[in-house]
VEXKE-180551 format. One record per residue (C-alpha): residue in three letters; residue number from 1; x negated, y negated, z negated. Coordinates in nm, 2 decimals, m for minus. Each point is the difference from the previous one (the first is absolute). Layout:
BEGIN
('ALA', NUM, (X, Y, Z))
...
REM end
This chain:
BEGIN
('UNK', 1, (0.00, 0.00, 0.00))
('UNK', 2, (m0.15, m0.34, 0.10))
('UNK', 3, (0.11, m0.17, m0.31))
('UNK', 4, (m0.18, 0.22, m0.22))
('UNK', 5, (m0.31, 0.01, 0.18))
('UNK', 6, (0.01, m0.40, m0.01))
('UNK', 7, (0.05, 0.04, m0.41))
('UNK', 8, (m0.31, 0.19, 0.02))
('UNK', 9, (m0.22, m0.25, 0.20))
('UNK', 10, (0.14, m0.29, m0.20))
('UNK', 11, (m0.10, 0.20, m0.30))
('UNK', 12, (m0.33, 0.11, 0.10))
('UNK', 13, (m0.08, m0.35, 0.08))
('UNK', 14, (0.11, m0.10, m0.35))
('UNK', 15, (m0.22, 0.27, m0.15))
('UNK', 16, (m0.33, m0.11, 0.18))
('UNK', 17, (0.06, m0.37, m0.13))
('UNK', 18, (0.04, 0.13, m0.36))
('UNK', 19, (m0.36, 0.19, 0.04))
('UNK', 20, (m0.16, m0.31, 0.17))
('UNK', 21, (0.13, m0.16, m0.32))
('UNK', 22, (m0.12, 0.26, m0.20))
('UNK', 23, (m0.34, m0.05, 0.17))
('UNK', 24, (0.00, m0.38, m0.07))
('UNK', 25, (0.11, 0.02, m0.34))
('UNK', 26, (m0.35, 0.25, m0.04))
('UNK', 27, (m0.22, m0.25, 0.11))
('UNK', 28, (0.16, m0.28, m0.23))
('UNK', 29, (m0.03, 0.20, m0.26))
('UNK', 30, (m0.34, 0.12, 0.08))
('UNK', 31, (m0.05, m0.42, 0.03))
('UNK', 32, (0.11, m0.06, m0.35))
('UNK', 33, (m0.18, 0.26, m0.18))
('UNK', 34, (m0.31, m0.17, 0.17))
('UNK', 35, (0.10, m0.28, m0.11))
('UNK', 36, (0.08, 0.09, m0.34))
('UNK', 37, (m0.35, 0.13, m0.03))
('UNK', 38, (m0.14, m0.35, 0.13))
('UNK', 39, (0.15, m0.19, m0.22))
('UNK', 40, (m0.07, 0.24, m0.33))
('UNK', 41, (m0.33, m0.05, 0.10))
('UNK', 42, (m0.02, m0.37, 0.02))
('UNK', 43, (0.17, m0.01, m0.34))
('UNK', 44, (m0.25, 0.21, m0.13))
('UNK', 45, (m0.29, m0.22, 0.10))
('UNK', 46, (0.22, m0.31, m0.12))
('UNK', 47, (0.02, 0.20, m0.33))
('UNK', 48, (m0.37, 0.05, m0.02))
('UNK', 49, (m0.12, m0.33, 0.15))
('UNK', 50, (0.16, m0.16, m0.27))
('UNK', 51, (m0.09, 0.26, m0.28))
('UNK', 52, (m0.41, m0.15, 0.09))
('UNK', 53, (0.13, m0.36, m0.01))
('UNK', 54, (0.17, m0.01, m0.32))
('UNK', 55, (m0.29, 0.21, m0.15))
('UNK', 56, (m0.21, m0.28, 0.12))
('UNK', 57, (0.18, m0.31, m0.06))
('UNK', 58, (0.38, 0.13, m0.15))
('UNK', 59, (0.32, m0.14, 0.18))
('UNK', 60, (m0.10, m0.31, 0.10))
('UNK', 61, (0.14, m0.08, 0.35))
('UNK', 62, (m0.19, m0.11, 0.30))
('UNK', 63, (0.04, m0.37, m0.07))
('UNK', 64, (m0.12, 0.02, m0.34))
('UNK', 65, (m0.28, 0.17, 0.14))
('UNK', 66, (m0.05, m0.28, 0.27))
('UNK', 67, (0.01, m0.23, m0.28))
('UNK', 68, (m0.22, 0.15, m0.22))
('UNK', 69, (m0.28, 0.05, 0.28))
('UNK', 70, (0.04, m0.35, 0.09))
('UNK', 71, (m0.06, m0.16, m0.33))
('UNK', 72, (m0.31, 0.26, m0.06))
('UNK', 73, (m0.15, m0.10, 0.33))
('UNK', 74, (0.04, m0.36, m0.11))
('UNK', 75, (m0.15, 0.07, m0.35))
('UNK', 76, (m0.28, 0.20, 0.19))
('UNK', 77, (m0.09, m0.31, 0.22))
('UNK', 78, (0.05, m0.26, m0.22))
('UNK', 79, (m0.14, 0.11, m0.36))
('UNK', 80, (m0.30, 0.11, m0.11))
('UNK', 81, (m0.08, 0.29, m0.18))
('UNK', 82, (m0.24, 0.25, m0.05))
('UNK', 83, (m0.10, 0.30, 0.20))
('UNK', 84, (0.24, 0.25, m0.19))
('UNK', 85, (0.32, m0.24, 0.06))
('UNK', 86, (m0.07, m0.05, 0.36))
('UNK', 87, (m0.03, 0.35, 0.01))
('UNK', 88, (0.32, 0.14, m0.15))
('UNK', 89, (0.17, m0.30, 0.12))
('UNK', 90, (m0.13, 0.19, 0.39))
('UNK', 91, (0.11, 0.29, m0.14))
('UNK', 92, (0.37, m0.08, m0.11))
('UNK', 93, (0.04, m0.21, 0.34))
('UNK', 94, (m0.11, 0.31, 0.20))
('UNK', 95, (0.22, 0.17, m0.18))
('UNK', 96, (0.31, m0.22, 0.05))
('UNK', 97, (m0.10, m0.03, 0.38))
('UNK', 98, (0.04, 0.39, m0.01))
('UNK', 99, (0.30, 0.02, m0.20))
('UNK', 100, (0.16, m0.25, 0.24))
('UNK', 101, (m0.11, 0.18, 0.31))
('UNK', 102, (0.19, 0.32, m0.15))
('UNK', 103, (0.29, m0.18, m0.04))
('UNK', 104, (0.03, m0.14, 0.33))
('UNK', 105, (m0.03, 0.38, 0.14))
('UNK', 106, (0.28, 0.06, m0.24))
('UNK', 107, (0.22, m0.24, 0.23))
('UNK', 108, (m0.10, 0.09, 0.25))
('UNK', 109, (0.11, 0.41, m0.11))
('UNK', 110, (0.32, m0.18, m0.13))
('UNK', 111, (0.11, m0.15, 0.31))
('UNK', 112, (m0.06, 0.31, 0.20))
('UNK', 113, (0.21, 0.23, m0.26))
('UNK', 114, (0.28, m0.27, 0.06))
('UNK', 115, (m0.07, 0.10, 0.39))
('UNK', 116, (0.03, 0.33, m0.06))
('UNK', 117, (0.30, m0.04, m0.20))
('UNK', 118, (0.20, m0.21, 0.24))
('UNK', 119, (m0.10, 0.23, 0.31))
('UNK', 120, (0.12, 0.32, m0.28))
('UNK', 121, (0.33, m0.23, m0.03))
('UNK', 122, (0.06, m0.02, 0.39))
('UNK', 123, (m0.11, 0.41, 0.05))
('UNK', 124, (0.30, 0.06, m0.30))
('UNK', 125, (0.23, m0.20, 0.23))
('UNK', 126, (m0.06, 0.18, 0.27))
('UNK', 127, (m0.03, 0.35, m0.10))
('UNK', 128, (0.38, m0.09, m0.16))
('UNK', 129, (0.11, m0.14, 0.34))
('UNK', 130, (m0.12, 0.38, 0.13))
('UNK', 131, (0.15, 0.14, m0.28))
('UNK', 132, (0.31, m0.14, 0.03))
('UNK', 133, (0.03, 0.05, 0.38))
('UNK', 134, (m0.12, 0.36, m0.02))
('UNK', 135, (0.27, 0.12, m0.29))
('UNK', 136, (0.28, m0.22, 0.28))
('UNK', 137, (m0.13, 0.21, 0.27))
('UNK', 138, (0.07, 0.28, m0.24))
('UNK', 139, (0.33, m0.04, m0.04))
('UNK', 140, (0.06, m0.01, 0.41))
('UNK', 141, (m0.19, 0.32, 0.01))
('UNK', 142, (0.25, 0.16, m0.30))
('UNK', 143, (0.26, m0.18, 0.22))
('UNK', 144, (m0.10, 0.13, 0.29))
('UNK', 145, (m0.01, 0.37, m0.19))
('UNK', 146, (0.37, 0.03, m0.08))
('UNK', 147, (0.08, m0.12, 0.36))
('UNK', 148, (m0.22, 0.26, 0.13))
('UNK', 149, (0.20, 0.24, m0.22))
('UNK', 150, (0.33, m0.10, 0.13))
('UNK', 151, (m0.15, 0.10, 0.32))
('UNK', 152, (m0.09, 0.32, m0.09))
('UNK', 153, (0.41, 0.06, m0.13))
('UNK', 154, (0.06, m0.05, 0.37))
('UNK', 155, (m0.22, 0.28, 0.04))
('UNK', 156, (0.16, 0.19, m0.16))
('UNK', 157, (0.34, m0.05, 0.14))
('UNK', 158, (m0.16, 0.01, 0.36))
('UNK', 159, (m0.12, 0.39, m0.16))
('UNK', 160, (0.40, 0.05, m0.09))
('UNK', 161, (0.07, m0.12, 0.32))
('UNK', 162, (m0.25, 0.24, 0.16))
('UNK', 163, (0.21, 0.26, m0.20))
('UNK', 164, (0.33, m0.06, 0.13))
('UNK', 165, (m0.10, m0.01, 0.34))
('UNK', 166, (m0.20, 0.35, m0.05))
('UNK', 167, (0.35, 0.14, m0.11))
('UNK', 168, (0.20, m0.20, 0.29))
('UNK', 169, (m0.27, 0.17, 0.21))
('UNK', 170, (0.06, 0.34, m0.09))
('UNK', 171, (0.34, m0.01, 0.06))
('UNK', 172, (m0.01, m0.17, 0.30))
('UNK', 173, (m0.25, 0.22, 0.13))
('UNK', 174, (0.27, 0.29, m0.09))
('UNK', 175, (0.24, m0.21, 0.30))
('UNK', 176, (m0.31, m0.08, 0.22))
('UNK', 177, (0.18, 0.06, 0.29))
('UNK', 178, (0.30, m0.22, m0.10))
('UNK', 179, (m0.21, m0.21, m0.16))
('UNK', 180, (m0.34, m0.03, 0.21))
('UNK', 181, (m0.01, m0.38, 0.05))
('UNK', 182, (0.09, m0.10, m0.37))
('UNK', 183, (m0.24, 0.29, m0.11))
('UNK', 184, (m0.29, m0.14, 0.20))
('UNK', 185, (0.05, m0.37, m0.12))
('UNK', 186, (0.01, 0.12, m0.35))
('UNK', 187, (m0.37, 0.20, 0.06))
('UNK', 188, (m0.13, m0.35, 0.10))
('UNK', 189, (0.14, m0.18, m0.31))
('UNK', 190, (m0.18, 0.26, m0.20))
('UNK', 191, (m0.33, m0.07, 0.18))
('UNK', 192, (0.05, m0.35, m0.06))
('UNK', 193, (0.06, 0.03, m0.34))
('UNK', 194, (m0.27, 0.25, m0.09))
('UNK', 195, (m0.25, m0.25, 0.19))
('UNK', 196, (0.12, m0.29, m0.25))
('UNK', 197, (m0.05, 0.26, m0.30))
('UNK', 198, (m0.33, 0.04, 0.08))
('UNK', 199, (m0.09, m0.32, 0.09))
('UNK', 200, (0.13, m0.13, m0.36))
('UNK', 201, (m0.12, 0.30, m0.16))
('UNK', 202, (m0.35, m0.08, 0.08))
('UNK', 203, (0.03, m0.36, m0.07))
('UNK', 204, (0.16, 0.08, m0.40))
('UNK', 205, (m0.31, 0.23, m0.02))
('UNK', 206, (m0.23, m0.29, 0.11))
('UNK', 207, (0.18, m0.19, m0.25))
('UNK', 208, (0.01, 0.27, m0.33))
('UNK', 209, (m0.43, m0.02, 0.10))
('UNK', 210, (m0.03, m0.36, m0.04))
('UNK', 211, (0.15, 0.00, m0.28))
('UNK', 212, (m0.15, 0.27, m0.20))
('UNK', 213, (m0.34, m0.21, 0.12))
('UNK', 214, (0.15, m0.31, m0.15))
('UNK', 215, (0.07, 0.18, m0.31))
('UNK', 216, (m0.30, 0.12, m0.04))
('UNK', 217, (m0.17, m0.29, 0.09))
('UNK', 218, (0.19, m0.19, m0.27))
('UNK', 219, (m0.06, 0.29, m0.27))
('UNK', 220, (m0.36, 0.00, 0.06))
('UNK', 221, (m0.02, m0.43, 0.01))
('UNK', 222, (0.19, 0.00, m0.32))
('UNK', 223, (m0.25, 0.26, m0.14))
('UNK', 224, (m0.26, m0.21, 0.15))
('UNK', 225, (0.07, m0.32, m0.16))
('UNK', 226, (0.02, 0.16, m0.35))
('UNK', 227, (m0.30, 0.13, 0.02))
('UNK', 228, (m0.13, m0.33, 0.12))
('UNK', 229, (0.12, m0.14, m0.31))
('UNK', 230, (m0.17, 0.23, m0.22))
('UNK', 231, (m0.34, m0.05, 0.23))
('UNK', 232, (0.09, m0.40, m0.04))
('UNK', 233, (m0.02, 0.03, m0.38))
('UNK', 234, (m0.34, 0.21, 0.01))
('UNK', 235, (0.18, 0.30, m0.12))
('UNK', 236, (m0.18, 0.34, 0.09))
('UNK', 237, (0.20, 0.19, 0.35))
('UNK', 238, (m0.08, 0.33, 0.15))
('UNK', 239, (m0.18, 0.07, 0.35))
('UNK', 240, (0.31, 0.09, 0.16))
('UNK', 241, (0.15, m0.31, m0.10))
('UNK', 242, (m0.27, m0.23, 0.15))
('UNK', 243, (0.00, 0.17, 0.30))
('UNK', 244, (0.40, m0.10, 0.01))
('UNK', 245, (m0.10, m0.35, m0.05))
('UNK', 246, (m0.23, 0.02, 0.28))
('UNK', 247, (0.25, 0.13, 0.25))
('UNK', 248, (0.23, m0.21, m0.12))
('UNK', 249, (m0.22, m0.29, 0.04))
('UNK', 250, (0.01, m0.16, m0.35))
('UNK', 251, (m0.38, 0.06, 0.00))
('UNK', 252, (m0.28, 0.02, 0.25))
('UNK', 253, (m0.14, 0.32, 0.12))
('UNK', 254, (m0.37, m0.07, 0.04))
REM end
């Protein structure tokens, strides 16, 4: 039947948009756990980069700072002293030039976690755009699914059909020679409807496939992202369960 095979284009169509967004939700995903681990790092270098300055000169901020190496190099080339005070008055401006230095790389870290956080913010957008669209598409494949099954009803009442006519045959076939012209147009309906049973028989069985692939699919991605989780969180999984992570493609292979 030509509707039902246009039910199961339109729905194979459907189901290869749903794994390109499958495929594009991967790589987002794949993009924010890089990034994740970007920005953890920074932080950790913020974290330590401070820890040196404020064992150095405590929380003072970078102005301060600027302020106080100001007035020593002002002290230090206006005043006299001794050898020992021009030396640890070198020594403690050294060490605020340093400590100022460290805190400018700490900008500079902290403007690129805010990068890294506002490109996190548009991948979350997006992989809830694909999200959304893929569990919509979902819902025209489930559509698509009981349409397909109202199909195969008229399958089976083209089989009843096939039925009747068998019996109609039989008894015509008892009055062939009364009957021979209503007998011989009755052969051909049966041809025609045994040729649309098949036909339709072989698209349900295409169907019933695709969607014990879908299922499985689906088992195995929800498995998949479970496991994730656990991996996520550092807690320990077993070989087999990496290798489903890689051929799912929540983690690299190499």
């Amino acid at each position: 039947m030509a509707e039902l095979r246009e039910l199961r284009e339109e729905r194979s169509k459907i189901v290869e948009r749903i794994r390109e967004l499958r495929g594009q939700e991967r790589e987002l995903a794949s993009r924010m756990a890089q990034l994740r681990r970007e920005r953890g790092e920074r932080r950790r270098k913020i974290r330590a980069l401070l820890a040196t300055v404020r064992e150095r000169v405590g929380r003072a901020t970078e102005d301060e700072l600027r302020e106080e190496l100001e007035r020593l190099e002002w002290e230090y080339q206006t005043t006299s002293m001794s050898l020992e005070e021009e030396r640890e008055y070198v020594r403690r401006m050294n060490e605020l030039e340093l400590a100022i230095k460290v805190l400018e790389k700490c900008r500079e870290l902290e403007a690129e976690v805010e990068r890294i956080e506002r490109e996190m913010e548009e991948l979350s957008s997006k992989l809830s755009e694909l999200r959304e669209e893929r569990g919509r598409l979902s819902e025209e494949v489930a559509s698509l699914k009981e349409r397909i099954a109202k199909k195969l009803e008229e399958v089976s009442a083209l089989r009843s059909e096939v039925r009747e006519l068998a019996a109609r045959r039989d008894e015509l076939k008892r009055q062939a020679d009364e009957h021979h012209e209503s007998y011989v147009r009755l052969l051909q309906r049966v041809a025609e409807v045994r040729s649309e049973i098949r036909r339709l028989e072989t698209l349900v069985r295409a169907s019933k496939i695709a969607e014990r692939r879908k299922e499985e699919e689906k088992r195995l991605r929800a498995k998949a992202e479970e496991i994730y989780e656990r991996y996520r969180r550092g807690e320990r999984i077993s070989w087999s369960e990496f290798e489903l992570l890689i051929k799912m493609g929540y983690v690299g292979g190499g």
